[in-house]
C-alpha positions as CSV (number, residue, x, y, z in Angstrom):
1,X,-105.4,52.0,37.2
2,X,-105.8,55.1,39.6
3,X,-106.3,54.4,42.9
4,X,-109.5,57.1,42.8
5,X,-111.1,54.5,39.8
6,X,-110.4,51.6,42.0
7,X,-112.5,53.0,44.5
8,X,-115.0,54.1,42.7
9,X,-115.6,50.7,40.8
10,X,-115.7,48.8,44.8
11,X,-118.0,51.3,46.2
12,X,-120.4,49.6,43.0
13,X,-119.5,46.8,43.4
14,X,-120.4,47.1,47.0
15,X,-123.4,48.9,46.5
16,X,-124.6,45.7,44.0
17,X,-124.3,43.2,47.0
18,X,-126.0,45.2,49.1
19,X,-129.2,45.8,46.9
20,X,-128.9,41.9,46.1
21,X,-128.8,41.1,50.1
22,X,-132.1,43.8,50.7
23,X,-133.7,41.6,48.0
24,X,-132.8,38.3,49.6
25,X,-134.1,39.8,53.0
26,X,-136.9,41.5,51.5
27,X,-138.3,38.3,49.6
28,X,-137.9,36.0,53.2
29,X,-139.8,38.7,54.7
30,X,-142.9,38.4,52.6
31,X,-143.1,34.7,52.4
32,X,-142.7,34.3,56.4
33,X,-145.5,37.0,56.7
34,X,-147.4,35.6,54.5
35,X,-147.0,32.2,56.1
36,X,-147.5,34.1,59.4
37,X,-150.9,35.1,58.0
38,X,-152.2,32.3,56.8
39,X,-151.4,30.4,60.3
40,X,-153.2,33.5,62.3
41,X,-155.9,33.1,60.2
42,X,-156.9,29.5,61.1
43,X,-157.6,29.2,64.5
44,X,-156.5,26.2,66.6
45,X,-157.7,24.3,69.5
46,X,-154.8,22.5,71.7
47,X,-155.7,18.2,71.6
48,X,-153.5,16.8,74.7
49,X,-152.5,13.3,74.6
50,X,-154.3,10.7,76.3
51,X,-156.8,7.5,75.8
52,X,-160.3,7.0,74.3
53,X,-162.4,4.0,73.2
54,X,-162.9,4.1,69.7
55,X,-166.0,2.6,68.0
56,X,-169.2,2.3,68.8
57,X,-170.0,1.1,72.7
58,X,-174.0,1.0,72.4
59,X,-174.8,-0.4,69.1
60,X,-177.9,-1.4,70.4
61,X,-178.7,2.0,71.0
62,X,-177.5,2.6,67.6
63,X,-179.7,-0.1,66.2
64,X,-182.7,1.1,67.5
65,X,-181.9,4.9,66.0
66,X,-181.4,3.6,62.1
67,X,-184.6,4.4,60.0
68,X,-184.8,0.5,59.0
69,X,-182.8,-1.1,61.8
70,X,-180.3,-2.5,59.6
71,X,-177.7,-3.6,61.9
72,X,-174.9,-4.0,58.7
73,X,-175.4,-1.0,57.9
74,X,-173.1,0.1,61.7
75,X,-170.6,-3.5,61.9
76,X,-167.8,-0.7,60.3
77,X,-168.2,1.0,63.7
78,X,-167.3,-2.3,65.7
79,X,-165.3,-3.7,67.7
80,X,-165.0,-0.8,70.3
81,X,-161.7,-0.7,71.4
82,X,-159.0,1.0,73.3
83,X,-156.8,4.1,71.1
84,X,-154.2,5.0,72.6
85,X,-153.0,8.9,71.2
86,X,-149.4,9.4,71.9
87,X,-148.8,12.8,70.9
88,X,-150.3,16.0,71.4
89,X,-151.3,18.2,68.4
90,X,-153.5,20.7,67.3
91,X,-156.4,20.7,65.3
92,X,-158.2,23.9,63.6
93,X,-161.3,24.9,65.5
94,X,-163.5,25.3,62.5
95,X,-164.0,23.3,59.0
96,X,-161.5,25.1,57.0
97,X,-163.8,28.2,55.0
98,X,-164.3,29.1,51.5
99,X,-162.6,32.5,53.0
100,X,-159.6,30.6,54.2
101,X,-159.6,28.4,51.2
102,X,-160.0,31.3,48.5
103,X,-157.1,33.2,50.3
104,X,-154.8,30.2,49.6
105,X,-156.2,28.9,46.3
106,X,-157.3,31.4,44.3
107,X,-160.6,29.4,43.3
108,X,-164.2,29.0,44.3
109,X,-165.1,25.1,44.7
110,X,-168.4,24.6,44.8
111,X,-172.3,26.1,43.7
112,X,-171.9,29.9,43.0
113,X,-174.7,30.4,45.4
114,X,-172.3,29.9,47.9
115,X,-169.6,31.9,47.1
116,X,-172.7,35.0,46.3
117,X,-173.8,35.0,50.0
118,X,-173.1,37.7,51.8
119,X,-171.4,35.5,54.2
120,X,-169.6,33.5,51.7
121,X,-166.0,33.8,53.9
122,X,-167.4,32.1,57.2
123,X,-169.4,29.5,55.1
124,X,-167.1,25.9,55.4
125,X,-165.3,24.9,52.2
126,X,-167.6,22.3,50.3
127,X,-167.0,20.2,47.2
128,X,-163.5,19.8,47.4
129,X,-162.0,16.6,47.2
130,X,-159.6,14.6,49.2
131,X,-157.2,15.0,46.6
132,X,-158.2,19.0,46.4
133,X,-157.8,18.6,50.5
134,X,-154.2,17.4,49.5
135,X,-153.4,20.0,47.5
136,X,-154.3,22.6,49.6
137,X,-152.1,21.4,52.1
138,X,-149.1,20.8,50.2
139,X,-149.4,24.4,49.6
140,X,-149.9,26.0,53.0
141,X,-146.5,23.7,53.9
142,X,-144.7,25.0,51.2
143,X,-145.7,28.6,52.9
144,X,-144.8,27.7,56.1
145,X,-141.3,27.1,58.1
146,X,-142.1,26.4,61.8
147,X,-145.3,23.9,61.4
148,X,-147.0,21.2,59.4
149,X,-150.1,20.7,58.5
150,X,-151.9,17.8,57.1
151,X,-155.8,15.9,58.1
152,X,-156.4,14.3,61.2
153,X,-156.8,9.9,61.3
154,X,-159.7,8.8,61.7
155,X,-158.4,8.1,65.2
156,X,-157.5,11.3,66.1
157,X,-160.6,12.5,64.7
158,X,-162.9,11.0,66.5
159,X,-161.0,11.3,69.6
160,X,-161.0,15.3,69.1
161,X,-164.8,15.0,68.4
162,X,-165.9,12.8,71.7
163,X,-163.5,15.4,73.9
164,X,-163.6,13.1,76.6
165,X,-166.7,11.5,76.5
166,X,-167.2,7.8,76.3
167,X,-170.9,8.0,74.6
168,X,-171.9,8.0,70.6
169,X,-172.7,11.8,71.2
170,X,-170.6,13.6,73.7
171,X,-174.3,15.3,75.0
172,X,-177.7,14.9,75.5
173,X,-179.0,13.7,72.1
174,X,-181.8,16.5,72.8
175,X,-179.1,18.9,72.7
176,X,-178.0,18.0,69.4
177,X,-179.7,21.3,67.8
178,X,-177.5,23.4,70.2
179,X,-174.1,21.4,68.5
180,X,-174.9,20.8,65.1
181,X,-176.4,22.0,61.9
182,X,-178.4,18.9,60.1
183,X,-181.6,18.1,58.5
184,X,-183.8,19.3,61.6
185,X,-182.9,22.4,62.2
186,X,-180.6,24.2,59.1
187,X,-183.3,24.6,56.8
188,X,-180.8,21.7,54.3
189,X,-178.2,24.6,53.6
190,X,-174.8,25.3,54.9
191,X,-174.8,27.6,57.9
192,X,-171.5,29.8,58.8
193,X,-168.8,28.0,60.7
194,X,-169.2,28.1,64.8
195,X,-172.6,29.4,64.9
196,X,-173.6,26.3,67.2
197,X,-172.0,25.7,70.4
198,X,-168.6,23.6,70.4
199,X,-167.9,20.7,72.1
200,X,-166.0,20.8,75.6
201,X,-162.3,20.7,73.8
202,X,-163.7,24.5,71.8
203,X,-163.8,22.5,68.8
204,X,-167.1,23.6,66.8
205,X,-169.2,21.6,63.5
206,X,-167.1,18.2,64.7
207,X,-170.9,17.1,64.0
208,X,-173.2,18.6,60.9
209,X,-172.4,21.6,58.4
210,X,-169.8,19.4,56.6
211,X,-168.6,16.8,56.3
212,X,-165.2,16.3,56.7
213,X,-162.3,14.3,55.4
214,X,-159.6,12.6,57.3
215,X,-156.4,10.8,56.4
216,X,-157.2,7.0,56.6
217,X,-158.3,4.7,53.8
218,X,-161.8,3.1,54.4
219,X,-162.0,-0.6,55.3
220,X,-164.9,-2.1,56.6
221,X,-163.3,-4.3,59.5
222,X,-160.3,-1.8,60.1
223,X,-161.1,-2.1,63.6
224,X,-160.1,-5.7,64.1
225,X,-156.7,-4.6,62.6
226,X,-155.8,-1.4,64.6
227,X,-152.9,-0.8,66.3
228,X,-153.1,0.4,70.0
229,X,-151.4,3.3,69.6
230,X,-151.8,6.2,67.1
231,X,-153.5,3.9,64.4
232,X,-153.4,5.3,60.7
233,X,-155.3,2.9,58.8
234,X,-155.1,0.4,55.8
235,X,-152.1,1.5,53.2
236,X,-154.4,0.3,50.6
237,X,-158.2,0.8,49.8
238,X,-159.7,2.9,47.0
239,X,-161.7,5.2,49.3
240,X,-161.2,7.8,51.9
241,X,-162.8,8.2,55.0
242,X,-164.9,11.0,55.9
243,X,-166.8,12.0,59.1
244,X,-169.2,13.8,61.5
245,X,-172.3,14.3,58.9
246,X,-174.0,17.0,57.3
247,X,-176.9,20.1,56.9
248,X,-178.2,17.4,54.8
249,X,-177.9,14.3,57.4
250,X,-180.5,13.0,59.4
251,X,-180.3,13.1,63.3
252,X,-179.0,9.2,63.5
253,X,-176.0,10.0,60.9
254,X,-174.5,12.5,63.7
255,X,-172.9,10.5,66.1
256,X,-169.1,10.8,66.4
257,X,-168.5,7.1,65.8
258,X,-170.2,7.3,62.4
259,X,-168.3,6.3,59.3
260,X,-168.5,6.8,55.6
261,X,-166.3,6.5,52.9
262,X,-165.8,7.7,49.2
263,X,-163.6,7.7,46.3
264,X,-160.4,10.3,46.8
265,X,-161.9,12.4,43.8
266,X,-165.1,12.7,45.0
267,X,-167.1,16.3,45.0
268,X,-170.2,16.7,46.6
269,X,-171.7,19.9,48.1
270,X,-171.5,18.4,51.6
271,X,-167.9,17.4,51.9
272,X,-165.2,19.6,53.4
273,X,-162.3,18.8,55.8
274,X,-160.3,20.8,58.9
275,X,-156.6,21.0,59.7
276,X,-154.2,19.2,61.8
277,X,-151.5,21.3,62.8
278,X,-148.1,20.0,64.1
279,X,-144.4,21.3,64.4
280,X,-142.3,19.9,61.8
C-alpha cells in the first residue's frame, strides 16, 4: 500500500474518533446542564444540625383547640421527646410546583383548573402520590451527579418546620394568617408558593397550601419506639405520613406537631411534598 493511502485512511480514521469523542463530550454536557438546571431551579434553605423536642408539649392546649375535644384524636402526637439530628442537610424552601414538576415530568397531576391559571407554575404540586413523589425523585437523581434528593422523615420535618421553637406553632397563633394559607383566610383554593411569610429558617408553606409528604410510614405509637438520633420510622405499615395541613384545614389542624397518614397511592387535591437535598 502507498505510504500517501496510508495516510489518508489514519487521518479518517482519526477524524472518526474525534467526532465520536465531541459526541461523548457533547452528550455529558447536556445532561450536567440539564441537571444543573433543574437544581437552580429549586431553591434551598441550609437546616444545621442540632436538637429539638418532637411531639406535642401542650396537649392540653391542643385539647382545648379540637372542635369536639377528642383527646384520641392527638395520642399519635405523644410522648414528646428529645430528636437528636445528626447531620446537616438542605431542604427546598417551597412545596415543590406544578412548574417545577411539569419541567421534570412532562404531566399535569391534578384538576385542569389548576394547571389554566395564569399562575399555574408558582401554584404547589397537588394530587400526586407518595409513590408519584417517588418517582419524581428517582428521576431528578438519575439527572444529577453531585447531590441526592429524596423527602424529609418525619423528624427532620418537623424539626425544619418549628426552626427552633419549642411551641406547637413556632408564632403567635394570631399570626397564623401571616404564615399560612388555610380555611380562614385562602378563600379554600391553592395560593402560589411563598406568598405568606416563612418561618425564621426561610422555609415558607411548612404550615397550609399543601400538604406535604414525608418519608416515614405512619404508626400510631411511633413515638414510644424512636430512636434518639435521626429516627426514620416503622419499616412496615401500609400508610405514609403526611404533614403541616392545607387551604382546606381548619386553624387547629396547623400546628407543626400534627400528624396524618394515608395510603402510598393516594391522590387528593391537597397533597403535595418538598425536597430534601443532600450530597451523595
Amino acid at each position: 500500500m502507498d505510504m500517501n493511502r496510508v495516510i489518508k485512511v489514519k487521518n479518517v480514521v482519526e477524524k472518526k474518533r474525534m467526532a465520536r469523542l465531541c459526541f461523548i463530550l457533547l452528550a455529558l454536557s447536556v445532561n450536567i446542564v440539564h441537571a444543573e438546571k433543574i437544581s437552580m431551579d429549586i431553591d434551598f434553605v441550609p437546616i444545621p444540625a442540632g436538637e429539638f423536642l418532637m411531639g406535642n408539649s401542650d396537649i392540653d392546649a391542643t385539647i382545648l383547640d379540637l372542635p369536639d375535644g377528642d383527646a384520641s384524636l392527638v395520642e399519635d402526637e405523644l410522648p414528646a421527646h428529645p430528636v437528636f439530628i445528626g447531620k446537616k442537610f438542605n431542604l427546598s424552601r417551597t412545596e415543590v410546583t406544578q412548574g417545577q414538576w411539569y419541567a421534570l415530568m412532562k404531566t399535569r397531576p391534578g384538576p385542569d383548573e389548576l394547571w389554566k391559571r395564569p399562575d399555574w407554575k408558582s401554584l404547589p404540586v397537588v394530587s400526586v402520590t407518595w409513590n408519584d413523589t417517588q418517582d419524581f425523585i428517582r428521576k431528578l437523581n438519575q439527572a444529577e451527579h453531585t447531590q441526592r434528593y429524596r423527602l424529609p422523615t418525619e423528624a427532620e420535618w418537623e424539626y425544619a418546620a418549628r426552626a427552633g421553637s419549642k411551641d406547637n406553632q413556632p408564632f403567635a397563633s394570631s399570626d397564623l394568617p401571616k404564615y399560612a394559607w388555610f380555611l380562614d383566610n385562602s378563600g379554600d383554593m391553592q395560593h402560589p408558593v411563598a406568598t405568606r411569610q416563612p418561618n425564621a429558617w426561610g422555609l415558607y408553606d411548612m404550615l397550609g397550601n399543601a400538604w406535604e409528604w414525608v418519608d416515614d410510614r405512619y404508626q400510631a405509637d411511633a413515638y414510644l419506639k424512636h430512636d434518639t438520633a435521626d429516627p426514620k420510622g416503622n419499616s412496615t405499615g401500609d400508610k405514609r405520613v403526611r404533614r403541616g395541613g392545607s387551604y382546606h384545614c381548619p386553624k387547629h389542624m396547623l400546628r407543626v406537631n400534627y400528624r396524618a397518614a394515608d395510603t402510598p397511592d393516594t391522590r387528593y387535591t391537597v397533597i403535595g411534598f418538598r425536597l430534601l437535598q443532600e450530597e451523595k
